[in-house]
C-alpha positions as CSV (number, residue, x, y, z in Angstrom):
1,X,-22.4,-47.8,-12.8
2,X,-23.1,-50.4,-15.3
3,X,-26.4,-50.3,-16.9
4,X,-27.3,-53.7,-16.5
5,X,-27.1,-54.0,-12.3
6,X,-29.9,-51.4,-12.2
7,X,-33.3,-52.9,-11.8
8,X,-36.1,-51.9,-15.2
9,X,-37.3,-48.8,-13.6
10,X,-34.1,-47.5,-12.8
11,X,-32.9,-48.0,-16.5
12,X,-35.9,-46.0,-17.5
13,X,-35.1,-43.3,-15.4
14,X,-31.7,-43.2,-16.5
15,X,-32.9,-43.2,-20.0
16,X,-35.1,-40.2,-19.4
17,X,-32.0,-38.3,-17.5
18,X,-29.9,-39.0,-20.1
19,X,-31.7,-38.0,-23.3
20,X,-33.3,-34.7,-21.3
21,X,-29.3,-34.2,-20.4
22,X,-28.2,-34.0,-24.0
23,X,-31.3,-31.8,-25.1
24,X,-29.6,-29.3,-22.5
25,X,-26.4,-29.7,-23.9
26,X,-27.6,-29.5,-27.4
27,X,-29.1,-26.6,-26.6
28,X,-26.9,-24.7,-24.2
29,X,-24.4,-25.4,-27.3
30,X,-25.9,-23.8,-30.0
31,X,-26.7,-20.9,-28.7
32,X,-23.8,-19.5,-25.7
33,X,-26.3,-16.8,-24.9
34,X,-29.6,-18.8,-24.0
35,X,-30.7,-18.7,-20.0
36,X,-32.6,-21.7,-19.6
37,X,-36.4,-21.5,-17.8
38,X,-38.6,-23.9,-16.2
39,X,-35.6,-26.0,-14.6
40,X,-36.9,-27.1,-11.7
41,X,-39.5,-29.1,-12.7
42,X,-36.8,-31.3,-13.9
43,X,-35.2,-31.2,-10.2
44,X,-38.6,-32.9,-8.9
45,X,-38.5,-34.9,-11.5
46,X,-39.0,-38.4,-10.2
47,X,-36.5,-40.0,-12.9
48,X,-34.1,-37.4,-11.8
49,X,-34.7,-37.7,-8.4
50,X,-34.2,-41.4,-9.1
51,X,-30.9,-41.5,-10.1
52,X,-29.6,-38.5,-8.0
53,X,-30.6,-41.3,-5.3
54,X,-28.5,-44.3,-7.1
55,X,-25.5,-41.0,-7.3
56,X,-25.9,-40.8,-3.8
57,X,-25.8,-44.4,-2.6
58,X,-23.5,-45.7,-4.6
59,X,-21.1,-42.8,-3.6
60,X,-18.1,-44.1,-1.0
61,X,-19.6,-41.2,1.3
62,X,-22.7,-42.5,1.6
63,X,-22.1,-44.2,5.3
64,X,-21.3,-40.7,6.6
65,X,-24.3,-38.8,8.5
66,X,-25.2,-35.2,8.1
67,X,-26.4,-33.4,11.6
68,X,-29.4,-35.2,11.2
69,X,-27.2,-38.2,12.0
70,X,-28.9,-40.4,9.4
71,X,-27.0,-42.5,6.8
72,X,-27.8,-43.6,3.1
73,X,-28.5,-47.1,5.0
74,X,-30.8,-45.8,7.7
75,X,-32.9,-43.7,5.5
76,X,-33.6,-46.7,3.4
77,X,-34.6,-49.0,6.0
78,X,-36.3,-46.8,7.6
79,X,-38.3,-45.0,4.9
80,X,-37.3,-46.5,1.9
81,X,-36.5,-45.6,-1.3
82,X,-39.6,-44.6,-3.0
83,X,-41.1,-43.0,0.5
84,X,-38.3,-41.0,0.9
85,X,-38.2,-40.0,-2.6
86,X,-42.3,-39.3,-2.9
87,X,-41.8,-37.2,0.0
88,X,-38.8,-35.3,-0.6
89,X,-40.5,-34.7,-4.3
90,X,-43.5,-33.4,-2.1
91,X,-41.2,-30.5,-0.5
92,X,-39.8,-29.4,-3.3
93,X,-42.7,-29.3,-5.3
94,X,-44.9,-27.2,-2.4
95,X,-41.4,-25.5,-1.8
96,X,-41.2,-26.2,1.5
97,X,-37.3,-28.0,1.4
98,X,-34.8,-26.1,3.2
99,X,-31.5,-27.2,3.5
100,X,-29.7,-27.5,6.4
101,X,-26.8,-26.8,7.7
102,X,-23.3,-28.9,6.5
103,X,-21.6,-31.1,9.3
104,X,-17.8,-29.8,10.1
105,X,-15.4,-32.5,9.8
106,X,-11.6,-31.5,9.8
107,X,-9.4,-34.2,8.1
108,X,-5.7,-33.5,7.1
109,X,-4.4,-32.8,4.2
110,X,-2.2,-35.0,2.3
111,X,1.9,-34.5,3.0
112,X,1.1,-31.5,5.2
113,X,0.2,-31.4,9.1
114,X,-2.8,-28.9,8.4
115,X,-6.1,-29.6,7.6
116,X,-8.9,-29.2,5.3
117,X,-12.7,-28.8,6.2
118,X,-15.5,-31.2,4.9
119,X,-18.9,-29.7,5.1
120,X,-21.0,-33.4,5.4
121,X,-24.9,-32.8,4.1
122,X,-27.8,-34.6,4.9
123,X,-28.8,-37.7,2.7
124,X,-32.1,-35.3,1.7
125,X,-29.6,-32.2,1.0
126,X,-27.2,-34.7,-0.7
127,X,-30.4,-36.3,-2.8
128,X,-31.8,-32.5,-3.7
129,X,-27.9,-31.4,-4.8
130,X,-27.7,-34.3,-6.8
131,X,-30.9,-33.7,-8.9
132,X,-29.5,-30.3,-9.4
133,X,-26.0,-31.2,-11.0
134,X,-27.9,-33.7,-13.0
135,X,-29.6,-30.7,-14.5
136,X,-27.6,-27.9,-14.6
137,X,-24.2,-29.9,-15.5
138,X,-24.8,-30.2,-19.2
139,X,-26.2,-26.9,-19.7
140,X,-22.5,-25.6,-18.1
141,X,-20.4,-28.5,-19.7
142,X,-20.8,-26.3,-22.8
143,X,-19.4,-23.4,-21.5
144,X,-16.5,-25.1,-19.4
145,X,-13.0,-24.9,-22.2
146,X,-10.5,-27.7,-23.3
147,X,-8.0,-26.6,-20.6
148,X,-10.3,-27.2,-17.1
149,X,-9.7,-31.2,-16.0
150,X,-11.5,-31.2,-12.9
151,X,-15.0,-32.8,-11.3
152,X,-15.4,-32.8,-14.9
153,X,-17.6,-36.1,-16.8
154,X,-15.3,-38.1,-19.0
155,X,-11.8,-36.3,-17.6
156,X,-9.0,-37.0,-15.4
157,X,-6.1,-35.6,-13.6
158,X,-3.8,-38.1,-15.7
159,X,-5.5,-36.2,-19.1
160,X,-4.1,-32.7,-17.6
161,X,-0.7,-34.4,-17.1
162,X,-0.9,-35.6,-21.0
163,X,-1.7,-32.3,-21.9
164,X,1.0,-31.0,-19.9
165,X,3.5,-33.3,-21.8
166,X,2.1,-32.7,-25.0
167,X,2.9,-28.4,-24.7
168,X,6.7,-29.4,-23.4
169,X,7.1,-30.7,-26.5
170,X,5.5,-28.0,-28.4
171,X,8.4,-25.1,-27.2
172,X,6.4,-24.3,-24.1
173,X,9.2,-24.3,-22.0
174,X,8.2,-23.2,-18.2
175,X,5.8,-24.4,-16.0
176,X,4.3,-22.0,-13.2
177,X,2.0,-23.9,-11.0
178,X,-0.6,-22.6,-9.2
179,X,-3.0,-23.2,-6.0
180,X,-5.9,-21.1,-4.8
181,X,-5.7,-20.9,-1.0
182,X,-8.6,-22.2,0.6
183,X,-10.6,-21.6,-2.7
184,X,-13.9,-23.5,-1.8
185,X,-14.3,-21.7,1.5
186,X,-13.3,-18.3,-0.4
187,X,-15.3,-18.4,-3.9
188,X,-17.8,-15.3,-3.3
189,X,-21.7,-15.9,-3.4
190,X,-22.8,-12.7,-5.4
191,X,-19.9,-13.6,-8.3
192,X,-20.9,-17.5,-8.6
193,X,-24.4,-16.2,-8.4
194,X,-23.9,-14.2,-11.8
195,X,-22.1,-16.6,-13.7
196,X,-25.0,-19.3,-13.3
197,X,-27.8,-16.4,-13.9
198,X,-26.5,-16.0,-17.3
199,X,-26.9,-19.9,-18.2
200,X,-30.1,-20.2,-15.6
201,X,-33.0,-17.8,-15.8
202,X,-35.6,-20.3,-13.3
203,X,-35.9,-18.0,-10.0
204,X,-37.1,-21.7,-8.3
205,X,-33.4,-22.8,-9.5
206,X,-31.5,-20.0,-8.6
207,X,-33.1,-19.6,-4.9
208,X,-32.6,-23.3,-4.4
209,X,-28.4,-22.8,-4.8
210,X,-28.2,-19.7,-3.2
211,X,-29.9,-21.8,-0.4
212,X,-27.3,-24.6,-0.5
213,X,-24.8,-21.9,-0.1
214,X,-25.9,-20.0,2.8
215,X,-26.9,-22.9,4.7
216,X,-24.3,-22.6,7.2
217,X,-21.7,-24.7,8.8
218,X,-22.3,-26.9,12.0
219,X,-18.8,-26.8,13.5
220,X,-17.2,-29.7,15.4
221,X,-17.5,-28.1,18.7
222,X,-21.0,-27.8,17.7
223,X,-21.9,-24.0,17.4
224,X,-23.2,-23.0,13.9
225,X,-20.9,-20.6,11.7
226,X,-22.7,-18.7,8.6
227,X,-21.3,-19.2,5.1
228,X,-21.2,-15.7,3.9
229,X,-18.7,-17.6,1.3
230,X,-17.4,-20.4,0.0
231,X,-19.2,-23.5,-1.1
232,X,-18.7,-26.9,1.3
233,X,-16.0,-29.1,-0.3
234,X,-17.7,-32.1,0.3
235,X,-21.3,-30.9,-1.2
236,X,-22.1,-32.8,-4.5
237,X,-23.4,-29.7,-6.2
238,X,-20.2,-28.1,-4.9
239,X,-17.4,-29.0,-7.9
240,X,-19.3,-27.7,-10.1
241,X,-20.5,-24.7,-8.6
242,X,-16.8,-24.1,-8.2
243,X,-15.7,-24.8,-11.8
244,X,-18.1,-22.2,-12.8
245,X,-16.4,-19.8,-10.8
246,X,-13.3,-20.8,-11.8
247,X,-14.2,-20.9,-15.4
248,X,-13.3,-17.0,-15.3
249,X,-9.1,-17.9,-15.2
250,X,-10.1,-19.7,-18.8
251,X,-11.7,-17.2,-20.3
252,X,-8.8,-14.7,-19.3
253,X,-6.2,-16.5,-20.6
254,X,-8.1,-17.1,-23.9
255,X,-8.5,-13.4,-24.3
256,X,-5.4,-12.2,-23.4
257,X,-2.3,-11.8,-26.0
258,X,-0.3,-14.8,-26.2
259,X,-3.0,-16.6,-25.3
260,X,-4.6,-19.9,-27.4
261,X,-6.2,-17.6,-29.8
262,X,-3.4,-15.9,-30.8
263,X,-2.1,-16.5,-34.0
264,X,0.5,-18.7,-34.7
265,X,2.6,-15.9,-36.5
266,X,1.6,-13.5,-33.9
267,X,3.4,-15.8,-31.4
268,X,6.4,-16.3,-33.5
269,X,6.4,-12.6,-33.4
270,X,6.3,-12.5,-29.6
271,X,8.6,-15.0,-29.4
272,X,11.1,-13.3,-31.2
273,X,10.6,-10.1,-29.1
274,X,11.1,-12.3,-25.6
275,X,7.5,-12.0,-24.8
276,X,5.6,-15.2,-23.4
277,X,3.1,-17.1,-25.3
278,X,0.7,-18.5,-22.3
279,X,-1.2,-21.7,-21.9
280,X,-3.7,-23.0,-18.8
281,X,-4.0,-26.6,-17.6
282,X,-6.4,-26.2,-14.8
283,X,-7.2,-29.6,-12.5
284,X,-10.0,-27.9,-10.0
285,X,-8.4,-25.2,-7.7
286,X,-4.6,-26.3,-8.8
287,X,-3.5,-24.7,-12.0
288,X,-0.4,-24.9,-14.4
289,X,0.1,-21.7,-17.2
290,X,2.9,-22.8,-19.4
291,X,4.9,-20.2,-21.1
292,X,6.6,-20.2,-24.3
293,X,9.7,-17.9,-24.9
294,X,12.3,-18.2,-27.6
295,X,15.5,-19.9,-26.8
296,X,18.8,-17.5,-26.6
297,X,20.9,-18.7,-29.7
């Protein structure tokens, strides 16, 4: 969104999110081993709250309804902006928000006759998840390596592919791709859970997540299912959530021999001895190591 179509008090607000985002960065940077407390007075914050609102309105999903059946457009006429916000800042302040559970929409997958589930929150859910990305996003961005591509801020799947190119024409000569079956559905609670409580030391934060993912699944048939995994694809907090699970597959490969830290003489040593040199290109769930073995003379 261009800064100049928002209206003087949401400019300020975006303003305020922006320089309170790169203090988190900042910070989370210089230091890999800081937890960061007293988070969630940023989530009620009413500038973040602001512009998780213009996130959520201006997003192409925001004429879908959540169980509650209400709209982006009908929440706004009917309470407007600023009441719905004051209120909603009123919950979560008092901590009486709950979220509710995700609507079930099946839609098929692209060149395939199965399908994938959408789990459709509430505008207030969507609003709430919003805030929450807005904070803990660049407190994880610092963590996240070179080689993830995905629901990422400034990076693309056509940036994967370049980086794909660039490594064929650096010796790395095969391409094993990779897709995680199902892997929002699948990604378990207690293992996500760990990886943010060492960035995120705010219980308030931390109970407000763990909420978002067990608030359970409204099926189409209309009978509720638990979500004893998995985060909804379809949640705005859920990419993330997801690429910090994920973020594991970097941090493997980097460690491993043959890996991007391996020296290059070490590799021309592997090389020589027919053993791989590995590199990951991961775009969300779908992932690409390339190998690098020497060429039979």
């Amino acid at each position: 969104m261009n800064t100049s179509d928002l209206p003087p008090g949401s400019l300020r607000a975006e303003r305020r999110v922006l320089e309170i985002q790169t203090k988190l960065h900042r910070w989370a940077n210089d230091d890999p081993h800081r937890r960061f407390d007293d988070l969630y007075n940023l989530v009620c914050d009413p500038a973040f709250l602001a512009m998780a609102w213009e996130r959520v309105a201006g997003n192409k999903g925001a004429r879908s309804a959540g169980v509650d059946g209400m709209t982006v457009a009908f929440v706004g006429e009917r309470f407007g902006e600023a009441g719905f916000l004051a209120e909603l800042r009123d919950h979560l302040k008092f901590r009486s928000f709950r979220p509710v559970p995700v609507r079930e929409r099946m839609i098929p997958k692209p060149g395939s006759r199965k399908r994938r589930r959408l789990g459709i929150p509430t505008v207030a859910d969507r609003v709430v998840q919003a805030s929450l990305k807005l904070v803990l996003e660049p407190i994880f961005e610092a963590d996240f390596a070179p080689c993830s591509y995905g629901f990422r801020p400034n990076r693309r799947a056509h940036d994967a592919m370049a980086e794909t190119r660039f490594l064929a024409s650096k010796t790395y000569e095969w391409v094993l791709e990779g897709d995680i079956t199902a892997c929002f559905d699948e990604i378990s609670h207690s293992a996500l859970m760990d990886r943010v409580r060492a960035r995120i030391g705010d219980k308030r934060v931390l109970a407000l997540v763990k909420a978002f993912l067990k608030a359970g699944i409204l099926t189409e048939v209309g009978t509720f299912k638990e979500t004893v995994t998995g985060t909804p694809q379809g949640g705005i907090l859920s990419p993330l959530l997801a690429n910090v699970a994920l973020s594991v597959l970097a941090e493997h490969f980097t460690q491993i021999e043959g890996g991007p830290q391996t020296s290059p003489k070490r590799r021309f040593t592997r090389r020589r001895k027919g053993l791989a040199n590995y590199r990951l290109i991961r775009y969300a769930d779908d992932c690409a190591p390339r190998t690098q073995q020497e060429v039979p003379m």
